[in-house]
N, C-alpha and C positions, 0 to 999 in steps of 0.2 A: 443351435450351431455350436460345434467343438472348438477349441482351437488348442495351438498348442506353445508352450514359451519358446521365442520370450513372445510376449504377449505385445501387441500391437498398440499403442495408446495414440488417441489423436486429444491433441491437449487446444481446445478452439478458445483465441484467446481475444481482446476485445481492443487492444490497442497495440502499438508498433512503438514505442520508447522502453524508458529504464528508470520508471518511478517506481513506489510501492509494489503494487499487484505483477507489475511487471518485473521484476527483481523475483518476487516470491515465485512466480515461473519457472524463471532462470533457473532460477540456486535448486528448485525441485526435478527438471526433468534431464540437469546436467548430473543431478546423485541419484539418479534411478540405477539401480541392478541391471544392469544391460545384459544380463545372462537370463533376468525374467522379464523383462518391459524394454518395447523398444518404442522410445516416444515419436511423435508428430507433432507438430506443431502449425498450426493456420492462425495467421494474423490478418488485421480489416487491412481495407485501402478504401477506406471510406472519406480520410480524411491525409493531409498531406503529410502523413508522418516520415521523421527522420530516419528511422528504420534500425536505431540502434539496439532491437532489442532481438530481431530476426538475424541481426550483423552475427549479435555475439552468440546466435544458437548457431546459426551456420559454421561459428571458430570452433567449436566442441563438437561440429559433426553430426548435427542435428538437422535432419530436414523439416525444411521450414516453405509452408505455401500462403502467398499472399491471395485473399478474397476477397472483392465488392460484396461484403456479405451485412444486414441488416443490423447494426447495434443500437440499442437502444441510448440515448443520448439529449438529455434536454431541450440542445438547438431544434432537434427532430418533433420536438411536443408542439407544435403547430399546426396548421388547418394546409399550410401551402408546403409545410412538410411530409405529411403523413403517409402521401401517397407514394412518395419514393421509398420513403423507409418500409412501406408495405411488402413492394417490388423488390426491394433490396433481401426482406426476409424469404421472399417468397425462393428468389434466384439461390442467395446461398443455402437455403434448406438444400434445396435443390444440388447443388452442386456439393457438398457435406456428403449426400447419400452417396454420390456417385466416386468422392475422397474414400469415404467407407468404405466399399466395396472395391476401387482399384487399389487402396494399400492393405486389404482385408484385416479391416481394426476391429479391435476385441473389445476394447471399452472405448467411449469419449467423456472426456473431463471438461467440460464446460471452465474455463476459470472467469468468474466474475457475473454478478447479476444479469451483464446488461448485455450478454451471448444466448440470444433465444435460437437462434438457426441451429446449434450443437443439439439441443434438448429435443428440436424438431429432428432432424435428422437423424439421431437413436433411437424417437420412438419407432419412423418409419423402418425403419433394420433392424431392429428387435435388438440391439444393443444394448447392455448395459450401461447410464448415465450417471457419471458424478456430477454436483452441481458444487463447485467451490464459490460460496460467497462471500466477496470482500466489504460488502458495504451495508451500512445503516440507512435506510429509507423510511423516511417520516413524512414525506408529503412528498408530490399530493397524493392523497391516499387513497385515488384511485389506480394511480400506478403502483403502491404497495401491498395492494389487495391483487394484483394483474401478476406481479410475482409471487408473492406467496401461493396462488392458488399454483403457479406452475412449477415452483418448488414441491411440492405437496402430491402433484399429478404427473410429472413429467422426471423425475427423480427416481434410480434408486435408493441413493443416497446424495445426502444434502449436509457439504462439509462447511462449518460456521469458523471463521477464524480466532473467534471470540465467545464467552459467553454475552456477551453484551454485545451481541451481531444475533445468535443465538436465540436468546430472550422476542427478539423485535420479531425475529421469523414467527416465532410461536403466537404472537399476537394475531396475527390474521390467518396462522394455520396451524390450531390445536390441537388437531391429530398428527403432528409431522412428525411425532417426537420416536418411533417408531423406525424412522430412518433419517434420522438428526443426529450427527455427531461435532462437537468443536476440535479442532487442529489447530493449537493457536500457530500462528507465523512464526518465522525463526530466525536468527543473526549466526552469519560466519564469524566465529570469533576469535579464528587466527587472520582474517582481513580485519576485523576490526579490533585493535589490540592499543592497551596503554603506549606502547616501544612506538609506534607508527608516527612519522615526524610532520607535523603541517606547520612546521615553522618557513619554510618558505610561503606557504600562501599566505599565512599570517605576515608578512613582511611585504608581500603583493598587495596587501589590500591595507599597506598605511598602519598597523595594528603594533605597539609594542610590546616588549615583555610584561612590560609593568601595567599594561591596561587590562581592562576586563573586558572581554568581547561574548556578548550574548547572541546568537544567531537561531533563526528560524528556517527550517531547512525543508522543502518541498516543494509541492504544487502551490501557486497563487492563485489562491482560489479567495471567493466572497466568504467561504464558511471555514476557512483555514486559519485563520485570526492575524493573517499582517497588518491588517489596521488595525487591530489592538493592539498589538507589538508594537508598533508605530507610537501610540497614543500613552502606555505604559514605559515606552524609552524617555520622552519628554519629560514625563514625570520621576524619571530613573538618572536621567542628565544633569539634575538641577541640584540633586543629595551627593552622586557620584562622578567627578568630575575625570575619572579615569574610563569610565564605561563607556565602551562603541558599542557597534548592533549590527551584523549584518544580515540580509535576506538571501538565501540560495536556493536557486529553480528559477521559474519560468511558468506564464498559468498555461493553461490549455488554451491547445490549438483552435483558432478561430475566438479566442476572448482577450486578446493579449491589448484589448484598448482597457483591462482593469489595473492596469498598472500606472497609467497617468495620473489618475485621481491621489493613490499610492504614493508616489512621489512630489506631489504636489503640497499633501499634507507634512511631507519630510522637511520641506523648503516654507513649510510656513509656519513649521513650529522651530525654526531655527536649528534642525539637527542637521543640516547638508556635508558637512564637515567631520558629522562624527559616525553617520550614517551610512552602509556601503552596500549596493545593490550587484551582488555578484551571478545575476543569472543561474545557467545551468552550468553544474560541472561534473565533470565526468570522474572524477575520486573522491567519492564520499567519503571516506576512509581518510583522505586526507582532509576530509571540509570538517571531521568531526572531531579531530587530534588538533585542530587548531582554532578549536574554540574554547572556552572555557565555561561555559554554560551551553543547553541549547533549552529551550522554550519549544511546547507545543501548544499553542493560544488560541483552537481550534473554538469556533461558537457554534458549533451543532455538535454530539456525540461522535470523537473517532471510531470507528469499527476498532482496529488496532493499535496504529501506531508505530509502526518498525521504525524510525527514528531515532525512538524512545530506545528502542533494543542495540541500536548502533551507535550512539551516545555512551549509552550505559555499559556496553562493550568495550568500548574504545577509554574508559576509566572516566566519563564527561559526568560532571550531574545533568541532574534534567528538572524543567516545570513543565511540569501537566494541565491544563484546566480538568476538571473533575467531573468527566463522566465519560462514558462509551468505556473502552479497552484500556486506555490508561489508568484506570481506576485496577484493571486485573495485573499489569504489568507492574506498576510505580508503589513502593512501598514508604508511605512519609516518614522524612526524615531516617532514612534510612539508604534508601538510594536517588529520593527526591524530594521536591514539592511539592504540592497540587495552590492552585488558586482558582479562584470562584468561575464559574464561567462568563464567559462576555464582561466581567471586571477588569477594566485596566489598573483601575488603585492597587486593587488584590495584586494583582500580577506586579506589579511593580513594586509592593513592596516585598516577596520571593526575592524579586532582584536586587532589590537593593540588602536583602539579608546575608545573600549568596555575594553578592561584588563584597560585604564589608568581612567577609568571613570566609579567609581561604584555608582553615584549618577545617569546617565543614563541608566547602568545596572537594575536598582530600577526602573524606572521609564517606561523602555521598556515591564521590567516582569508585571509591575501592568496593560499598558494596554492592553497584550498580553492577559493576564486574561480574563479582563472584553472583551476583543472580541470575544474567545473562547465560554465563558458565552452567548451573547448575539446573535451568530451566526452559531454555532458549537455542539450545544448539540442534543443527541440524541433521545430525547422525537421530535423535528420536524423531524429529519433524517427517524426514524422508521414508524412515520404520512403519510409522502410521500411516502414510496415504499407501505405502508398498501393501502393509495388512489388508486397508480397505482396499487393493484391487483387488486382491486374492478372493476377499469374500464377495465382493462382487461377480465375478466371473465365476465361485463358484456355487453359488444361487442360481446364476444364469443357467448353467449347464442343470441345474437340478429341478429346473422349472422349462 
């Protein structure tokens, strides 16, 4: 089947807010070439999402359809789950074919692992599929063998964000390499820019000129590392008596009783005062210009990291823990840190290196910049996935 530009993309996407993966979305199907790609986008109602993230495709003009459609999701890895989620793939395959063919799409972009209806839905339409993977899967590993084999079978191409997203695919699918490429993610970085003021948030949340404030910015998650940060402030409060901390985000939907324990541990290590739980906010850009540090204290491998790239944008230094995509982003001492993983001492002494030294501080921000700038922007980020439709679509027509 021909078609002809701009080329029709349904881009099936796995959640309805404005974290990570969802952001890299955004900022991609808003810089598409609308003279050759005219995006789509379907997001779940699986779960009760805010909707922030279909809001802001609909403000740029983007059609956007919501679907009870089957994602994969750990709450779902149960005996009294499975069967819906079974139903749920079955329905949204199901209704994907029938997206396909009423908005007659030329490729689908799968973004994210945990979108198997996309991948079902172009094989049955003889579609071209891209499979954009965001994440690191180590266990159990019989779900990491359940994708890989469908990356590997169900793919024309399979774009890794990372080398070290990259690497893990190959592990359980040695032949993929053949239609494996890495994309690393990308930072706008006239939004996130040194000039950018967060001195009113910083003045919102009790912080002065004269302090250091370390922050941890994302999902609240068990593998995200807030309770290291937590555990590493205590130890960072006792050398620096200027240092605050705060945490920004919110964990996922349906687990937000992991926050208790969180704040429990704040109030028992005597940090309540210096400690500031600022939720989700909606200017990152401002949450990032008004830190002085930010920490990524992740205890499983980040896939990537875009934090790290918004920090580093915005002139911030950054700590890493040392493995997954930080490791390809963060250059030591140079535009950051690294500390040990699952290490609170490690980490906290990064911070206390960083709070006693703001002539280093200065000099991590300037050339997190210029790396950001030089490596990270997304006029190349946009370039590459525009390439890969082209060759996609024209394999298709040649087969």
């Amino acid at each position: 089947m021909r078609f002809e530009a701009p080329y029709t993309i349904l881009f099936v996407h796995s959640s309805d807010e404005f974290y990570g993966s969802d952001v890299v979305l955004y900022e991609l199907v808003r810089r598409l070439d609308k003279n050759k790609f005219r995006p789509v986008v379907v997001v779940p109602t699986d779960l009760p999402y805010n909707g922030t993230l279909s809001q802001a495709l609909a403000e740029e003009g983007i059609t956007v359809y919501r679907l009870n459609m089957g994602i994969l999701r750990r709450r779902y890895f149960h005996p009294l789950q499975m069967p819906g989620l079974g139903r749920r793939m079955l329905w949204g395959s199901w209704k994907l074919l029938q997206l396909i063919r009423q908005e007659n799409v030329a490729l689908v972009h799968s973004n994210t692992s945990a979108v198997l209806p996309g991948a079902y839905a172009a094989a049955l339409t003889g579609r071209p599929h891209i499979w954009h993977v965001h994440e690191i899967i180590e266990q159990p590993q019989s779900v990491r063998r359940f994708l890989a084999y469908h990356f590997n079978h169900y793919a024309d191409w399979v774009v890794a964000i990372s080398n070290a997203v990259r690497d893990q695919i190959r592990v359980d699918a040695e032949s993929i390499d053949t239609h494996l490429v890495t994309i690393p993610d990308a930072v706008d970085v006239e939004k996130f820019n040194p000039s950018v003021d967060g001195s009113a948030l910083r003045r919102g949340w009790g912080v002065s000129d004269n302090e250091v404030l370390f922050g941890v910015v994302g999902r609240v998650h068990r593998w995200k590392g807030q309770d290291l940060f937590i555990e590493a402030a205590a130890e960072v409060a006792q050398q620096v008596p200027e240092a605050k901390f705060v945490v920004v985000g919110d964990p996922v939907l349906g687990e937000e009783a992991i926050l208790a324990p969180l704040q429990d541990r704040v109030r028992a290590l005597g940090l309540t005062k210096r400690f500031i739980w600022a939720g989700y906010q909606e200017s990152v850009s401002r949450v990032m210009a008004a830190l002085d540090v930010l920490l990524l204290p992740s205890t499983s491998p980040e896939p990537f990291g875009i934090v790290l790239l918004e920090a580093m944008a915005t002139g911030r230094p950054v700590i890493a823990t040392a493995h997954g995509g930080p490791l390809e982003i963060v250059v030591a001492d140079q535009t950051g840190l690294f500390a040990q993983p699952r290490s609170a001492p490690h980490l906290a002494q990064a911070m206390v290196r960083l709070a006693r030294d703001p002539a280093l501080r200065k000099k991590l921000g300037e050339g997190g910049r210029q790396r950001a700038l030089a490596r990270y922007s997304y006029p190349a980020h946009v370039a590459a996935f525009e390439t890969l439709y082209e060759r996609a679509l024209a394999e298709s027509d040649a087969s």
